[in-house]
C-alpha positions as CSV (number, residue, x, y, z in Angstrom):
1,X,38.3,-9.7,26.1
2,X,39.4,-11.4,23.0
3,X,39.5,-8.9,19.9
4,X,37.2,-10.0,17.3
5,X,39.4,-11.2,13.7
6,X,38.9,-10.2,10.4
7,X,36.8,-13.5,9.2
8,X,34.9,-13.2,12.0
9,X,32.9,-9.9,10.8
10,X,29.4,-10.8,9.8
11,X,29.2,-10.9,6.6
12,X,27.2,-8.4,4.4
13,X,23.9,-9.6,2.5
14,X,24.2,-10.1,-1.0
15,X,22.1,-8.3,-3.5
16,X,21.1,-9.0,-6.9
17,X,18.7,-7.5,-9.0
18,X,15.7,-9.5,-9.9
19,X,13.9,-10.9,-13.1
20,X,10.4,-12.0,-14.2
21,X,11.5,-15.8,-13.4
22,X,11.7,-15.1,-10.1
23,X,8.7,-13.5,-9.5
24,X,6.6,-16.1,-7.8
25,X,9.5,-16.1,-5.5
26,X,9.3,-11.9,-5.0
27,X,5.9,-12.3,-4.2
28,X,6.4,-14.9,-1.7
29,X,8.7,-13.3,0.1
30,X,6.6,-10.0,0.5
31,X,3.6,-11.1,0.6
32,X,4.6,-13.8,3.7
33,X,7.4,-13.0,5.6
34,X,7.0,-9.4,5.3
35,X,2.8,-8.9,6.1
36,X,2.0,-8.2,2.7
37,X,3.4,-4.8,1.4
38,X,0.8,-4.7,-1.8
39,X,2.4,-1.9,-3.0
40,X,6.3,-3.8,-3.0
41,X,4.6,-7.2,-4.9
42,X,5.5,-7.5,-8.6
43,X,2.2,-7.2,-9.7
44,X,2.4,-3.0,-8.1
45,X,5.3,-2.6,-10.7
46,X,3.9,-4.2,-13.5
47,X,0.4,-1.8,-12.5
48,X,2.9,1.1,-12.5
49,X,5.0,0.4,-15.4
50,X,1.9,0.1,-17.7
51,X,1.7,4.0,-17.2
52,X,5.4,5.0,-17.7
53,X,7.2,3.7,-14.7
54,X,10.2,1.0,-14.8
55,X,10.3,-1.4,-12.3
56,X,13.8,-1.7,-10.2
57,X,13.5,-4.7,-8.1
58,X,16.9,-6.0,-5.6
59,X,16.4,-8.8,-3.6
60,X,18.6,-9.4,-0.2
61,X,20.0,-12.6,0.4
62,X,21.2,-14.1,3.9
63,X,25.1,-15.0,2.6
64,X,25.0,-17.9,4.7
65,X,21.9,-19.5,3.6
66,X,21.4,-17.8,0.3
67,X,17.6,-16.9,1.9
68,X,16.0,-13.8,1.3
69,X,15.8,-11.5,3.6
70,X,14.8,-8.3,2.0
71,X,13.0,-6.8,-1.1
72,X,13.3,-3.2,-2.6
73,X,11.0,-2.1,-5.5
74,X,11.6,1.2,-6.6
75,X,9.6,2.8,-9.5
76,X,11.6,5.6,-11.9
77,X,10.2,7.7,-14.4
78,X,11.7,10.5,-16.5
79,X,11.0,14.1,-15.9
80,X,12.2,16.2,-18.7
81,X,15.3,16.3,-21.4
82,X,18.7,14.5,-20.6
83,X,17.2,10.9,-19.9
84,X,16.4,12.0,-16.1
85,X,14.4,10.7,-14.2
86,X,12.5,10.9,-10.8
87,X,12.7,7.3,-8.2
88,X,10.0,6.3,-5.9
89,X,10.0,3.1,-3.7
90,X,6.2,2.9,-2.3
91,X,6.1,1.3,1.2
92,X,9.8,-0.3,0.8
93,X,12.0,-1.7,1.5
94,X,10.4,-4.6,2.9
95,X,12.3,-6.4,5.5
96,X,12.0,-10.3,6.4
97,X,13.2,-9.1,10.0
98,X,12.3,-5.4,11.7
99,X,14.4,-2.5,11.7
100,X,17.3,-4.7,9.8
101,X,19.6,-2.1,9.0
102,X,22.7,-4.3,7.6
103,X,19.8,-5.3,5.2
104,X,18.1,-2.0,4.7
105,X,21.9,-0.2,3.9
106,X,22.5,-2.8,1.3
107,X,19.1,-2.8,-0.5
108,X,19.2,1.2,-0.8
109,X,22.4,1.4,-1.4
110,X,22.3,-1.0,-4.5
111,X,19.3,1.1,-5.5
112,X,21.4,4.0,-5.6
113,X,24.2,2.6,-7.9
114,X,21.9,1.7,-9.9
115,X,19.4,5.1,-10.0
116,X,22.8,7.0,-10.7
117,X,23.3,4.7,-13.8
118,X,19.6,5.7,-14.9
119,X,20.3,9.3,-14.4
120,X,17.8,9.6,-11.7
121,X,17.7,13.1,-9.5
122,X,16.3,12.1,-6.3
123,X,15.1,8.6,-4.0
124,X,12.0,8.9,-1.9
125,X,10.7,6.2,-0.3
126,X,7.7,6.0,2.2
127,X,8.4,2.2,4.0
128,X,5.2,1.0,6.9
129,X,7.6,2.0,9.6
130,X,5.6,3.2,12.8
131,X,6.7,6.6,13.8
132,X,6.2,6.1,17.7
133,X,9.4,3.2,17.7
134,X,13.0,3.9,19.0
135,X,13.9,1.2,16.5
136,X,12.9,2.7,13.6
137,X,14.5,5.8,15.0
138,X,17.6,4.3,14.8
139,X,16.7,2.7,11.3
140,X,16.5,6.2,10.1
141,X,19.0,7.8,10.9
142,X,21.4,4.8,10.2
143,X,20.2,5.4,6.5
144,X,20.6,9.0,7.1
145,X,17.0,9.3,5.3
146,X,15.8,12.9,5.5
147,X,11.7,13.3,5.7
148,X,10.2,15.0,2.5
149,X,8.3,17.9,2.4
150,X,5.4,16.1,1.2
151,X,3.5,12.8,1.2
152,X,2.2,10.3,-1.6
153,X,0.7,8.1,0.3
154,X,-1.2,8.5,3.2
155,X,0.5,8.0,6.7
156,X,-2.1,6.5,8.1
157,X,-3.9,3.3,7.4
158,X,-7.1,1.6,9.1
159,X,-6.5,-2.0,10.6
160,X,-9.1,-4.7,11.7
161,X,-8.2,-7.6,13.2
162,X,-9.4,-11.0,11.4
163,X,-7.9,-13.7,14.2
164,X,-10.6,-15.6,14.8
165,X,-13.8,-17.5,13.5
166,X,-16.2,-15.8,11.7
167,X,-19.0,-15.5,14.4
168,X,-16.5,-14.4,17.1
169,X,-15.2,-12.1,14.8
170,X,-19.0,-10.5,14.4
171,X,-19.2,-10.3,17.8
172,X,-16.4,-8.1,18.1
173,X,-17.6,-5.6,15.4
174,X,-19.6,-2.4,17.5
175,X,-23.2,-2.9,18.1
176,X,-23.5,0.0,15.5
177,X,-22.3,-2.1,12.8
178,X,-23.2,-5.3,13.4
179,X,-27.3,-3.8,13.5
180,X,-26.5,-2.1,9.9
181,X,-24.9,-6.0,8.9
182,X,-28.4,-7.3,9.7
183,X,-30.7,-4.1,8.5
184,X,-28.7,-4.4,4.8
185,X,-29.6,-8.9,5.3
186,X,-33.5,-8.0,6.0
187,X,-33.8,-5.3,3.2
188,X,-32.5,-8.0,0.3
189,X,-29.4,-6.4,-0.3
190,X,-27.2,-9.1,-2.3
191,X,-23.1,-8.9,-2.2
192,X,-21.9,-10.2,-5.7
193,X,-18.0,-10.9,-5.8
194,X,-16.5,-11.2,-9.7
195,X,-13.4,-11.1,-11.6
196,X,-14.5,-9.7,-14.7
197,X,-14.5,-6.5,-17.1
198,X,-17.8,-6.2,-17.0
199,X,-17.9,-6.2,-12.9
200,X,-14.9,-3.3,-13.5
201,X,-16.8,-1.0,-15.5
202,X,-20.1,-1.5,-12.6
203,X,-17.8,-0.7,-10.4
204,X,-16.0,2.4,-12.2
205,X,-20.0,3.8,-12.6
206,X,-20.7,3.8,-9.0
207,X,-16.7,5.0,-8.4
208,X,-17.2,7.7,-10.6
209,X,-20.4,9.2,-9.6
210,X,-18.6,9.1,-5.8
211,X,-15.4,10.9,-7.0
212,X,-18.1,13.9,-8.7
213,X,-19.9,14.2,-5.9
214,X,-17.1,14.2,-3.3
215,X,-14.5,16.3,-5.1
216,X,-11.7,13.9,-5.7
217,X,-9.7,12.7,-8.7
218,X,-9.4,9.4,-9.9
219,X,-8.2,7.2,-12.7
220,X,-9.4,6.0,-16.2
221,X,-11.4,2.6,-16.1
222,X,-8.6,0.9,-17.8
223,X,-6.5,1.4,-14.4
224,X,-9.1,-0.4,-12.4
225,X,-9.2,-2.9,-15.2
226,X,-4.9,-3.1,-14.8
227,X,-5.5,-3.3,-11.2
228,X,-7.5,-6.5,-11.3
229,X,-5.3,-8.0,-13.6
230,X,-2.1,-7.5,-12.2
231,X,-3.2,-7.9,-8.4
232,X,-5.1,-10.8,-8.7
233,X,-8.4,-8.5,-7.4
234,X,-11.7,-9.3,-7.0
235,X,-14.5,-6.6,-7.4
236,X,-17.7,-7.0,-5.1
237,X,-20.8,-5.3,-5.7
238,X,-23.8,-4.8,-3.1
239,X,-26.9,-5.1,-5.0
240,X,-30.5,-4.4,-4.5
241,X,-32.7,-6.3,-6.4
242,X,-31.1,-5.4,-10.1
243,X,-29.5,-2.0,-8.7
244,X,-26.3,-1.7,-7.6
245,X,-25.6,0.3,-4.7
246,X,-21.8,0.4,-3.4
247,X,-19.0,-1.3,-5.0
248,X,-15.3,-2.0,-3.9
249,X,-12.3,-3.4,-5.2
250,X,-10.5,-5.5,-2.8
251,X,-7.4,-8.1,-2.9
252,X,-5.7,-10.7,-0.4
253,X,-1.7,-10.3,-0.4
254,X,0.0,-12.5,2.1
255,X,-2.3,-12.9,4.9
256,X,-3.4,-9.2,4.5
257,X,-6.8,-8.4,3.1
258,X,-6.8,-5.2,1.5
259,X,-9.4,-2.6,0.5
260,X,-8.7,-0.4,-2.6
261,X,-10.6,1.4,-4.2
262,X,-14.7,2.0,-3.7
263,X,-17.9,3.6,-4.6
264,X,-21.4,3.9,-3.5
265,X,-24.5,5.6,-4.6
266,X,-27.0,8.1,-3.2
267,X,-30.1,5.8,-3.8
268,X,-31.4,3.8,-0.4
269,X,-29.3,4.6,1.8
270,X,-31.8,2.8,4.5
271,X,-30.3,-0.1,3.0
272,X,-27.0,0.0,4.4
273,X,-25.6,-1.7,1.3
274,X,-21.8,-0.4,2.1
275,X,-21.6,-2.3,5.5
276,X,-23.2,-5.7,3.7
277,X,-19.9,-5.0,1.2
278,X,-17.4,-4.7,4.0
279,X,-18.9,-7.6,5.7
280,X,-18.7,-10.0,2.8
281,X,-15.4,-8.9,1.9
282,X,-14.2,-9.6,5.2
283,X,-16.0,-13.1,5.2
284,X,-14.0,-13.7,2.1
285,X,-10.7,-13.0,3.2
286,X,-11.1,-15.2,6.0
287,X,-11.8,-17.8,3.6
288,X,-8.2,-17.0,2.2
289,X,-6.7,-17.1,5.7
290,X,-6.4,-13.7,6.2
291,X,-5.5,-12.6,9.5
292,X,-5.8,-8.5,9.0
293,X,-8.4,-6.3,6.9
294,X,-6.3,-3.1,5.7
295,X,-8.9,-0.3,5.0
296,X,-6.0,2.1,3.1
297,X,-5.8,5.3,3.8
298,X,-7.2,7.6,6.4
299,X,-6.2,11.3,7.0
300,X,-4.2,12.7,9.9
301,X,-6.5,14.9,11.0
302,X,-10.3,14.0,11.2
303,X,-11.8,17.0,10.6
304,X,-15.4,17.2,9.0
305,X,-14.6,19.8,6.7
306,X,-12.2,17.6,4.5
307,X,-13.6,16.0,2.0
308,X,-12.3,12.5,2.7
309,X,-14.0,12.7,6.3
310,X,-17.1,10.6,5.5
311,X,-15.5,7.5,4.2
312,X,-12.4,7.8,6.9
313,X,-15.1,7.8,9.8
314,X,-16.9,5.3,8.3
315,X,-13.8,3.1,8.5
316,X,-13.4,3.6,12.1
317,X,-16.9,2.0,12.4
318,X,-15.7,-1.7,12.2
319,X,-13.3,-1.6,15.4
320,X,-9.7,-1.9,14.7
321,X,-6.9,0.7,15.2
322,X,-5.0,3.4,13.2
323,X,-1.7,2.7,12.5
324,X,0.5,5.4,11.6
325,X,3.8,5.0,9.3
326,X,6.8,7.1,8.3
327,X,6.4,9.7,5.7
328,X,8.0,10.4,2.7
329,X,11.6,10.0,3.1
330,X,14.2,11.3,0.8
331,X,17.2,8.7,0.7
332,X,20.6,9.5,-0.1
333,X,21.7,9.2,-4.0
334,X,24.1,11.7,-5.2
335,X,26.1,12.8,-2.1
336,X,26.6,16.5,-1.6
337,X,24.2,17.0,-4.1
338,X,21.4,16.0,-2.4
339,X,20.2,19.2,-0.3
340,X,20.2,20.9,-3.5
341,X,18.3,18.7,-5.8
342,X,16.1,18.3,-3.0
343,X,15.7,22.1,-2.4
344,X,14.9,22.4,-5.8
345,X,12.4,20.0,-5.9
346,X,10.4,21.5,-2.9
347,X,10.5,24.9,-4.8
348,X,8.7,23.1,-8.0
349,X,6.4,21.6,-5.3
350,X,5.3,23.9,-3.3
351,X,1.6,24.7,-4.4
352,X,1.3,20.8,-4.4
353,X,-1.9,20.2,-1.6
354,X,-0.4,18.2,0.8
355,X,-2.1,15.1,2.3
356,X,-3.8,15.7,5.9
């Protein structure tokens, strides 16, 4: 067999860091030829770094072709005295091809030059990599990424096909839903979609009263406010005659509709108002060529005693599948340091509650 010579080698992709000019080109790249990672688009960082995050963005290039072929957003803050700070890449890197690793290696290992410039203590990272795939497997441990003790995100998402026209796609929904489609049509409920403050702070009301009365946390307004803004949302609002009833902030990234944040109130629930929301949010994102509906997070476990069980089964009412990603990771930064300052930062964790 002939031996392989020096110039032959592939060559390495080519990273540079990237600026605001090139952001409509960032976006295109994630949002298209990577399924729409919302939370790797520029708009994410510039959400983030409105509440103390900076924004470290390195795009991949094909050296032959000068095309990109991976993205890598990572988000630092500081932590305490010295100028350190703490590195978080949400759902990246974003590859143009699976389970790249020549591509993968050079985005996170540019990262790291760069985090060890900024004085930052640890990388995690929590990329949409299925953990059921030999592939990613390999991926992994090619990166020599080390799972966290804990999770930011949730592992699990909720996903609904949209291929399709919109009456076949009706038919495909359960009977269950499709009858509480039509009982929320006959009792007058009326979806409203906007892009405006004033749909925001409707929206925060009924968001508000939902977080109260379930137990969870949440955000100012002025996030949700950010949110549209920066992501190019839209917020819909299910009303009944002048009262609204559920509420949901939703956004189209690629060809992936994406549910983010919602809220519904305890008045008429014979009304079904929540599944006329769904339903018109999924009609609009087929009118933006959409060819998924991400419902966001779902726990692990369904179990009726957590808190989040009610609005994860109701999820699972429109068909679809759960897809399961890797977990936080913690990536490699300072060497033989690592263990340590990772040690160190599951001691100062450790009465964190853990998502399930």
């Amino acid at each position: 067999m002939q031996s392989r010579l020096p110039s032959d080698r592939p060559r390495q992709p080519a990273t540079e860091l990237v600026g605001p000019d090139q952001r409509a080109l960032w976006d295109g790249f994630v949002g298209d030829r990577c399924d729409g990672v919302l939370m790797q688009s520029w708009g994410w960082g510039e959400l983030r770094r409105q509440y103390g995050w900076r924004a470290l963005r390195i795009m991949a290039r094909d050296p032959s072709s000068g095309d990109p072929v991976g993205a890598l957003q990572v988000l630092d803050r500081p932590i305490g005295p010295g100028g350190l700070s703490w590195a978080y890449a949400p759902r990246g890197p974003a590859l143009g091809r699976s389970a790249d690793l020549a591509v993968a290696a050079a985005l996170l290992g540019r990262a790291a030059h760069e985090l060890r410039r900024r004085r930052a203590v640890s990388l995690h990272l929590d990329p949409e990599w299925p953990l059921d795939s030999p592939q990613w497997d390999a991926l992994r441990h090619g990166l020599r990424l080390r799972p966290a003790r804990y999770d930011i995100q949730h592992r699990n998402t909720w996903l609904l096909d949209l291929t399709g026209e919109e009456a076949a796609l009706f038919g495909r929904l359960p009977s269950s839903t499709r009858r509480n489609i039509r009982m929320a049509s006959r009792a007058g409920v009326q979806v409203e979609r906007e892009t405006t403050f004033e749909a925001v702070q409707r929206f925060y009301r009924l968001h508000l009263a939902t977080v109260q009365r379930q137990g969870f946390t949440t955000r100012p307004c002025g996030y949700y406010e950010l949110a549209r803004q920066e992501l190019g949302a839209a917020v819909f609002t299910a009303v009944h005659r002048t009262t609204p009833l559920a509420a949901a902030i939703a956004v189209v990234f690629g060809t992936r509709l994406i549910y983010l944040y919602g809220g519904t109130s305890t008045d008429l629930p014979q009304a079904r108002a929540s599944y006329a929301l769904h339903w018109e949010i999924i009609r609009w994102g087929l009118r933006q060529g959409c060819t998924k509906y991400d419902m966001w997070g779902v726990p692990r476990r369904f179990d009726p005693a957590n808190p989040s069980h009610g609005y994860a089964t109701f999820k699972t009412r429109w068909g679809g599948a759960q897809a399961s990603h890797s977990g936080l990771l913690n990536a490699p930064l300072w060497g033989a340091l690592d263990p340590a300052v990772h040690l160190a930062e599951s001691l100062a964790l450790r009465r964190r509650p853990l998502l399930t």
